[in-house]
OpenMM code with the backbone's topology and positions (N, CA, C; nanometers):
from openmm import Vec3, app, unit

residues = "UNK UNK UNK UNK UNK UNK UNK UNK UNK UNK UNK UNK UNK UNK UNK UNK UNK UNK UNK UNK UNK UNK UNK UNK UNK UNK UNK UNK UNK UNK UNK UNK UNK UNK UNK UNK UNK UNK UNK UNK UNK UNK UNK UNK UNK UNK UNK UNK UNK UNK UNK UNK UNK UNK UNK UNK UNK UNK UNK UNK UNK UNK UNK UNK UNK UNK UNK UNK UNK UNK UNK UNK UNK UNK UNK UNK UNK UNK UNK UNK UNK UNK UNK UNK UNK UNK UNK UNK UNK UNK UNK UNK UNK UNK UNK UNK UNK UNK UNK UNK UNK UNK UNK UNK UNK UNK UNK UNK UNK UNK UNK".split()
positions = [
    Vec3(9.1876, 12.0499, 9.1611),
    Vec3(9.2493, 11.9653, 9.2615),
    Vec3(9.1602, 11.8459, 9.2924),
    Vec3(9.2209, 11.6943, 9.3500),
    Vec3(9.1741, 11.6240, 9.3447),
    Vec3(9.1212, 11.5739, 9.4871),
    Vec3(9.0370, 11.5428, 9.5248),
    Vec3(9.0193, 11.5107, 9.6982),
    Vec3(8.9861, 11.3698, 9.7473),
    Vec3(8.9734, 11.3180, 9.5939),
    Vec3(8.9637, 11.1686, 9.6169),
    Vec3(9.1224, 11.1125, 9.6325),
    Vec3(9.1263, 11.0050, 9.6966),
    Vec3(9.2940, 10.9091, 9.7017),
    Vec3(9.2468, 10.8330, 9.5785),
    Vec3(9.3814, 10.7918, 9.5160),
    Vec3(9.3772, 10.7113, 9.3826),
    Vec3(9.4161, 10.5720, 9.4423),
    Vec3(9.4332, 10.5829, 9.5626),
    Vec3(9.4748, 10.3848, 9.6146),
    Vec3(9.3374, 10.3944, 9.6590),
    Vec3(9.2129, 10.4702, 9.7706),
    Vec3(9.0915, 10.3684, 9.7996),
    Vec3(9.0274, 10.4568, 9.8160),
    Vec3(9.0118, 10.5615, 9.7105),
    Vec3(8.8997, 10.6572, 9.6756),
    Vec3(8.8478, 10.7100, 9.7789),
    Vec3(8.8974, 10.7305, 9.9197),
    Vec3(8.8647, 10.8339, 10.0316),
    Vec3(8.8918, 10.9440, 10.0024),
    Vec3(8.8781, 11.0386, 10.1248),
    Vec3(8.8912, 11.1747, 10.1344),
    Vec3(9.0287, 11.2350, 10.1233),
    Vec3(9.0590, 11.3369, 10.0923),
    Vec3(9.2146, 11.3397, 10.0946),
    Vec3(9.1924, 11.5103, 10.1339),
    Vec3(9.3017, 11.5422, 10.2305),
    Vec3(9.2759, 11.6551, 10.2734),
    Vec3(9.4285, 11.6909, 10.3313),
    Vec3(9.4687, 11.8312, 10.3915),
    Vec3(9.5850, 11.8567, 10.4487),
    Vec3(9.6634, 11.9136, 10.2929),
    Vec3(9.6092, 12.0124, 10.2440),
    Vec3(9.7081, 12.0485, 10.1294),
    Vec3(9.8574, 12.1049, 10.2262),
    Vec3(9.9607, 12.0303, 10.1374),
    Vec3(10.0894, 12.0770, 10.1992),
    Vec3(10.1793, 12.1327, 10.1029),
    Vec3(10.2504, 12.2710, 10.0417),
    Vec3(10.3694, 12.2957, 9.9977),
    Vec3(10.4652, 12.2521, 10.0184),
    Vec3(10.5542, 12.1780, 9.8931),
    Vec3(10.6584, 12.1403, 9.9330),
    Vec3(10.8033, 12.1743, 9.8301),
    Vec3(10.8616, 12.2314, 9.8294),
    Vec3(10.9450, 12.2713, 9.6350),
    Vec3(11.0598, 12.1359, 9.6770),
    Vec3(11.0238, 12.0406, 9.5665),
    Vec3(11.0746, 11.9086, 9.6086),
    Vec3(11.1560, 11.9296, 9.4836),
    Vec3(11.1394, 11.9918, 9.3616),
    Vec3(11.2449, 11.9824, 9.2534),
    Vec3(11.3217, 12.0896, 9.2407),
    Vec3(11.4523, 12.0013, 9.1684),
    Vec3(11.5935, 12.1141, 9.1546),
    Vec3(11.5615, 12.2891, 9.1670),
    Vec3(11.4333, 12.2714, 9.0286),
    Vec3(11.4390, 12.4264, 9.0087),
    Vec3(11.3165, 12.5042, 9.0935),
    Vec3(11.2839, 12.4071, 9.2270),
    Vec3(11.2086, 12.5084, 9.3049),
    Vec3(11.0740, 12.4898, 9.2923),
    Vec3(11.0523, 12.4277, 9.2365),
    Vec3(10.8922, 12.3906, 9.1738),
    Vec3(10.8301, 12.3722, 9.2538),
    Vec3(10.7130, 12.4378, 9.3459),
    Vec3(10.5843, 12.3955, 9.4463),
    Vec3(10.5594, 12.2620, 9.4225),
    Vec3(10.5389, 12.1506, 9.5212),
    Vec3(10.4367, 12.0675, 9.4539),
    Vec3(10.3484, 12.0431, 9.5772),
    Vec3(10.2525, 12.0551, 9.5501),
    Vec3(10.1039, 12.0251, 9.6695),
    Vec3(10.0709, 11.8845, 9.6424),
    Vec3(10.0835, 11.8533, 9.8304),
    Vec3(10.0453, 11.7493, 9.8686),
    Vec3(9.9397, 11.7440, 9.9339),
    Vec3(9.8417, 11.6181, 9.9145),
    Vec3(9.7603, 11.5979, 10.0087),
    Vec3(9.7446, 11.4165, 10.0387),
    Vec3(9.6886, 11.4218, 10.1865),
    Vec3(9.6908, 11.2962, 10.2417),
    Vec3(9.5366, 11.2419, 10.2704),
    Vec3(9.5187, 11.1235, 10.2141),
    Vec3(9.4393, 11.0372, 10.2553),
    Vec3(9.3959, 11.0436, 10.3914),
    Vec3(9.2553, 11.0264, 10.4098),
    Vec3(9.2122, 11.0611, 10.5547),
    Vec3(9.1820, 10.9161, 10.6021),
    Vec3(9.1363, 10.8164, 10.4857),
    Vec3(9.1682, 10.7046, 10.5302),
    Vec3(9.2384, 10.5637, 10.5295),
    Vec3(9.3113, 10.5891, 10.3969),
    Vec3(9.4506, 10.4775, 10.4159),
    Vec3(9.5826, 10.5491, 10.4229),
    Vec3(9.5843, 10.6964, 10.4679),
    Vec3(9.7161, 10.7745, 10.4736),
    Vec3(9.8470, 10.7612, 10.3930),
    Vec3(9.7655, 10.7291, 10.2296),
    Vec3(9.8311, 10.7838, 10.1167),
    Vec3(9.8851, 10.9526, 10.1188),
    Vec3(9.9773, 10.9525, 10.1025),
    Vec3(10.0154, 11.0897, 10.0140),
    Vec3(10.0285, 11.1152, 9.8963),
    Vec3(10.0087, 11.1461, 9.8226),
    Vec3(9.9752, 11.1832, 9.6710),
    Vec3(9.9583, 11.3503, 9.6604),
    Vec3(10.0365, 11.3597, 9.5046),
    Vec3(10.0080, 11.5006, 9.4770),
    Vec3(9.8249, 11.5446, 9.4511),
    Vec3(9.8293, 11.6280, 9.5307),
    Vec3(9.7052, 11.7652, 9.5468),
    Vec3(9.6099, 11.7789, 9.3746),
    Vec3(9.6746, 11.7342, 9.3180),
    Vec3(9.6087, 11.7340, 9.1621),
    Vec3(9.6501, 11.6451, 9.0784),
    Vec3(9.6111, 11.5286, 9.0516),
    Vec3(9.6916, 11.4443, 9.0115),
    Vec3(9.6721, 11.4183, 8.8337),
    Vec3(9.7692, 11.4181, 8.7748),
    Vec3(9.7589, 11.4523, 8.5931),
    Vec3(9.6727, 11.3215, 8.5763),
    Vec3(9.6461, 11.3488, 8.4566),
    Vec3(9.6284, 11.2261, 8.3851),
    Vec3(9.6925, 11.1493, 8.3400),
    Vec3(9.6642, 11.0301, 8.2731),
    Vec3(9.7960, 10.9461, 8.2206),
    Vec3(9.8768, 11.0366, 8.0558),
    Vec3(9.7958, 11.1013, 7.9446),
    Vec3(9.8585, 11.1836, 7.8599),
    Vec3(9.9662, 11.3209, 7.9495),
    Vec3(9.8965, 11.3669, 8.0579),
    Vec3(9.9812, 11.4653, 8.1522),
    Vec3(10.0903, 11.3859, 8.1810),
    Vec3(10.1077, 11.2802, 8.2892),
    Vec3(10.1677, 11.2236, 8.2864),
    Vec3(10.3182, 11.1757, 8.1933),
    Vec3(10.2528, 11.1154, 8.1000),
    Vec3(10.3114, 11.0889, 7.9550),
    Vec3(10.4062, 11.2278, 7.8861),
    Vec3(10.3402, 11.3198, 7.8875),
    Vec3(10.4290, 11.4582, 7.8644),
    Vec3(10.5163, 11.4918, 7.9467),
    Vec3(10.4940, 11.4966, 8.0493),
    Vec3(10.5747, 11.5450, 8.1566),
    Vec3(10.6779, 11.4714, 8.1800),
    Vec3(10.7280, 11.3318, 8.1651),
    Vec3(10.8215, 11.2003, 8.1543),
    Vec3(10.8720, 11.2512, 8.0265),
    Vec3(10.8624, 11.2505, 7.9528),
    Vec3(10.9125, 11.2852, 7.8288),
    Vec3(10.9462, 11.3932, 7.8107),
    Vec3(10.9404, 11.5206, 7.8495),
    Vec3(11.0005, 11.6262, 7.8079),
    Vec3(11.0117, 11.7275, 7.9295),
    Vec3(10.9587, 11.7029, 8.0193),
    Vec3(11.0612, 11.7731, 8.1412),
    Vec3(11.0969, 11.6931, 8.3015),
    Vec3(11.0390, 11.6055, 8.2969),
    Vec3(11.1108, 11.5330, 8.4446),
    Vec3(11.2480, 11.5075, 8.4729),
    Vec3(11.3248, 11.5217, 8.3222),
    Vec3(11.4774, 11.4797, 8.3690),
    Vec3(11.4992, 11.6784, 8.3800),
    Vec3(11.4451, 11.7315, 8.3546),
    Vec3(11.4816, 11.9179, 8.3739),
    Vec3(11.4490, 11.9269, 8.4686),
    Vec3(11.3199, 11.9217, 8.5399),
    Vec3(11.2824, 11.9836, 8.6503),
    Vec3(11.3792, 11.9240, 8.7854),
    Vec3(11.3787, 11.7472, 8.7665),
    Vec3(11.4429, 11.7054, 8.9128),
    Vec3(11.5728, 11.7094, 8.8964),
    Vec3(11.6028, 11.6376, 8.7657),
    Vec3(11.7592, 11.6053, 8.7242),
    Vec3(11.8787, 11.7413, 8.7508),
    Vec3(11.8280, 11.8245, 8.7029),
    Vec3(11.8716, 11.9688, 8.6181),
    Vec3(11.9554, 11.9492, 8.5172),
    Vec3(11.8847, 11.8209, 8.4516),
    Vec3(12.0081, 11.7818, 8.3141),
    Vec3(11.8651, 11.7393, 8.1734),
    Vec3(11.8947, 11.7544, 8.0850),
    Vec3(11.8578, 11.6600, 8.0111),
    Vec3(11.8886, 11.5311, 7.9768),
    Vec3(12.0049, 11.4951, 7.9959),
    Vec3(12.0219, 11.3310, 7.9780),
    Vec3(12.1789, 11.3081, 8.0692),
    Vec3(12.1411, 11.1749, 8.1454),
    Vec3(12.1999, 11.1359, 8.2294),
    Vec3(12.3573, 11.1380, 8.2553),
    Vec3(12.4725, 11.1357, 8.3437),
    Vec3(12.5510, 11.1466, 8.3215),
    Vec3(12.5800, 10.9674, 8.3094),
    Vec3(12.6966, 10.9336, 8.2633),
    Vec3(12.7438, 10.7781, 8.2876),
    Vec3(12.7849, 10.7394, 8.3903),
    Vec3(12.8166, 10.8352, 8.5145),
    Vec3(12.8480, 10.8064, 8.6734),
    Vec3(12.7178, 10.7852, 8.6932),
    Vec3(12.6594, 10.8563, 8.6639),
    Vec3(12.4683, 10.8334, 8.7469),
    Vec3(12.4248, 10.7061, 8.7048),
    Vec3(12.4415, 10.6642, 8.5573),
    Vec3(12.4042, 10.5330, 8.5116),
    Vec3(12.4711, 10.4391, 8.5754),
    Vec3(12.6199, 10.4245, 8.6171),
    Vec3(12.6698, 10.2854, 8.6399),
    Vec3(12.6070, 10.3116, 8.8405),
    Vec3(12.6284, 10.4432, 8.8976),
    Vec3(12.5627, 10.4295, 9.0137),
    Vec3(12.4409, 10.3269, 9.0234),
    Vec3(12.3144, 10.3777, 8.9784),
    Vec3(12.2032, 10.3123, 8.9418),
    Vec3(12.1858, 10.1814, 8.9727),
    Vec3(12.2903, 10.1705, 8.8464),
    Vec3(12.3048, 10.0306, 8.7945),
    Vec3(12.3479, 9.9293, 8.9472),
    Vec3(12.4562, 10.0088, 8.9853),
    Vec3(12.5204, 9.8999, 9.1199),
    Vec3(12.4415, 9.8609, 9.2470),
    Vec3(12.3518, 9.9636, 9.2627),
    Vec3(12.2435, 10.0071, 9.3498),
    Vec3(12.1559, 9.9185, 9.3311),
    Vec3(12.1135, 9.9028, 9.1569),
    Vec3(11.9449, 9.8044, 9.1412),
    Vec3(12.0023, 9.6532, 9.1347),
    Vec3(12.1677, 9.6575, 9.1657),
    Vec3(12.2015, 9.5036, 9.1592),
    Vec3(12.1887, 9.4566, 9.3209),
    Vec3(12.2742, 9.5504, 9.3760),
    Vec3(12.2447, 9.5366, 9.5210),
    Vec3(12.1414, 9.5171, 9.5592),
    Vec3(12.0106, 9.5599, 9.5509),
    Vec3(11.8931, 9.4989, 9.6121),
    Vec3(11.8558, 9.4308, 9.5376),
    Vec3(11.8496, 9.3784, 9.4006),
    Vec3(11.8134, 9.2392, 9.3008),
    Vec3(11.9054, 9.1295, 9.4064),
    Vec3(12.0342, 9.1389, 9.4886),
    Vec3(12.0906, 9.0364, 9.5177),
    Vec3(11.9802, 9.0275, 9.6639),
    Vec3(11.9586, 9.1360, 9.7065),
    Vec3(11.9278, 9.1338, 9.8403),
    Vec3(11.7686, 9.0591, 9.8541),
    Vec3(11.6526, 9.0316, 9.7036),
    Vec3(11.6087, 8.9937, 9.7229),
    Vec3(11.5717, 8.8683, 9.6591),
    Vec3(11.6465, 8.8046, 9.5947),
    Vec3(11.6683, 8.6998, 9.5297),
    Vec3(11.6547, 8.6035, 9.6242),
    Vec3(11.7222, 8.5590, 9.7553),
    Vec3(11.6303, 8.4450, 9.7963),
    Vec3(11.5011, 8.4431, 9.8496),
    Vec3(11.4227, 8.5692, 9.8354),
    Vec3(11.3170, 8.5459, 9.8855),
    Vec3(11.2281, 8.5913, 9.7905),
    Vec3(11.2863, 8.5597, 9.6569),
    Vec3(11.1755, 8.5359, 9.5036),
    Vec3(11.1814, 8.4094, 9.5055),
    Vec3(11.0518, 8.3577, 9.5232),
    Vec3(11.0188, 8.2188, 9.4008),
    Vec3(11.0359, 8.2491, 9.2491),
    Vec3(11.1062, 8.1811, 9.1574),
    Vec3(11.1385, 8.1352, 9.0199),
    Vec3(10.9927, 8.1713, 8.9344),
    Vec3(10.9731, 8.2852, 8.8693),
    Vec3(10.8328, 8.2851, 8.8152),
    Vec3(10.7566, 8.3885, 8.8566),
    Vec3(10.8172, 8.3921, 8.9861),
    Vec3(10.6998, 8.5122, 9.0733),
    Vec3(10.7348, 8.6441, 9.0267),
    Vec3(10.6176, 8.7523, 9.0173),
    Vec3(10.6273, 8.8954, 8.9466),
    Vec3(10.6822, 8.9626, 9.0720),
    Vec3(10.7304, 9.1113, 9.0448),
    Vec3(10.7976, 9.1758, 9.0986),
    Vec3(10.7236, 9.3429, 9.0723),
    Vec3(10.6762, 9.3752, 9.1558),
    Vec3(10.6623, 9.5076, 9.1465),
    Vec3(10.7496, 9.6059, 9.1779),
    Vec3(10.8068, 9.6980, 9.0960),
    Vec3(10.9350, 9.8260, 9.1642),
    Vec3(10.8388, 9.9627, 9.1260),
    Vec3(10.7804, 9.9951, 9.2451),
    Vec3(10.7325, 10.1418, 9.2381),
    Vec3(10.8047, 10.2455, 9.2371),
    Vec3(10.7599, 10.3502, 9.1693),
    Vec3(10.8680, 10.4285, 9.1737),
    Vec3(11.0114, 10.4133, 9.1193),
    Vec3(11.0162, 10.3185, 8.9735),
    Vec3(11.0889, 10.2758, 8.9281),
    Vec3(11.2150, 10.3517, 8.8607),
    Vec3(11.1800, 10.5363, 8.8714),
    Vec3(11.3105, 10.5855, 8.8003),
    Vec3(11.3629, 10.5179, 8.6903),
    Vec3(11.5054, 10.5238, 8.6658),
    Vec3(11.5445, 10.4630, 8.5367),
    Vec3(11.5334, 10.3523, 8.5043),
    Vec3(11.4829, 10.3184, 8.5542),
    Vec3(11.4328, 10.1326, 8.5259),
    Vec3(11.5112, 10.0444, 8.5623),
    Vec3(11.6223, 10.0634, 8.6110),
    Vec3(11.7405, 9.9820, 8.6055),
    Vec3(11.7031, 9.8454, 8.6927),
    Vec3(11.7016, 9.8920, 8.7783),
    Vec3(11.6054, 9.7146, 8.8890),
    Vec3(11.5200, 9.6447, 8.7849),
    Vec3(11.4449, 9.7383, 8.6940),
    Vec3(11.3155, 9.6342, 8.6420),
    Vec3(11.4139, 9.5787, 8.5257),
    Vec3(11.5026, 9.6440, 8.4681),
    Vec3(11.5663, 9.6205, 8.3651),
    Vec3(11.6599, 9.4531, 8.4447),
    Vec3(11.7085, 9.4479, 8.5454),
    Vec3(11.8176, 9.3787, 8.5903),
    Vec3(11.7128, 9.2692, 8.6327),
    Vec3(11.5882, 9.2989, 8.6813),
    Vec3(11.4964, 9.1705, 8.7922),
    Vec3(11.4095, 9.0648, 8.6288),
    Vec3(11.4422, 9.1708, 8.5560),
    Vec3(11.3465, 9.0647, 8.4066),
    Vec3(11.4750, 8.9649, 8.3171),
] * unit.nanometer
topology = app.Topology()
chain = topology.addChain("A")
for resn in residues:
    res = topology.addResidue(resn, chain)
    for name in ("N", "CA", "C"):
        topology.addAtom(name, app.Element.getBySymbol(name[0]), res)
């Protein structure tokens, strides 16, 4: 487990249980003691990471392996709606960060 925060390398403490996916899955949280990040309790690496996107994140949260086409055009209407909502307050040029980007669809629609 990890006790450093990955945003400003403080203390991170308060392990919390939480089964946040479909099939029940624990996931331990812990919080930053001093920029009150939350972040998972053990955090993978980027190859962990990389595996886990690829061969079970659409199982564990989804409970599907590949998307339905209602979920896609949902998405889709959703990452237009806030692309409209923030379009006048992009300058022409300026980058865009979408955390937590899910299916990409905003980053796909804002490029």
């Amino acid at each position: 487990m990890s006790d450093i925060c990955i945003a400003c390398a403080g203390r991170t403490s308060g392990k919390t249980q939480k089964a946040d996916a479909k099939d029940g899955t624990p996931v331990l949280l812990s919080c930053c003691e001093s920029c009150g990040l939350v972040q998972l309790s053990d955090v993978p690496d980027q190859e962990e990471l990389a595996q886990f996107y690829r061969d079970e994140y659409r199982k564990t949260f989804k409970n599907t392996d590949t998307p339905k086409p209602h979920h896609i055009f949902r998405a889709g209407v959703s990452a237009a709606e806030r692309l409209s909502l923030l379009k006048p307050h992009v300058v022409p040029g300026q980058r865009l960060l979408d955390v937590g980007a899910g299916g990409g669809e905003f980053s796909y629609l804002a490029g």
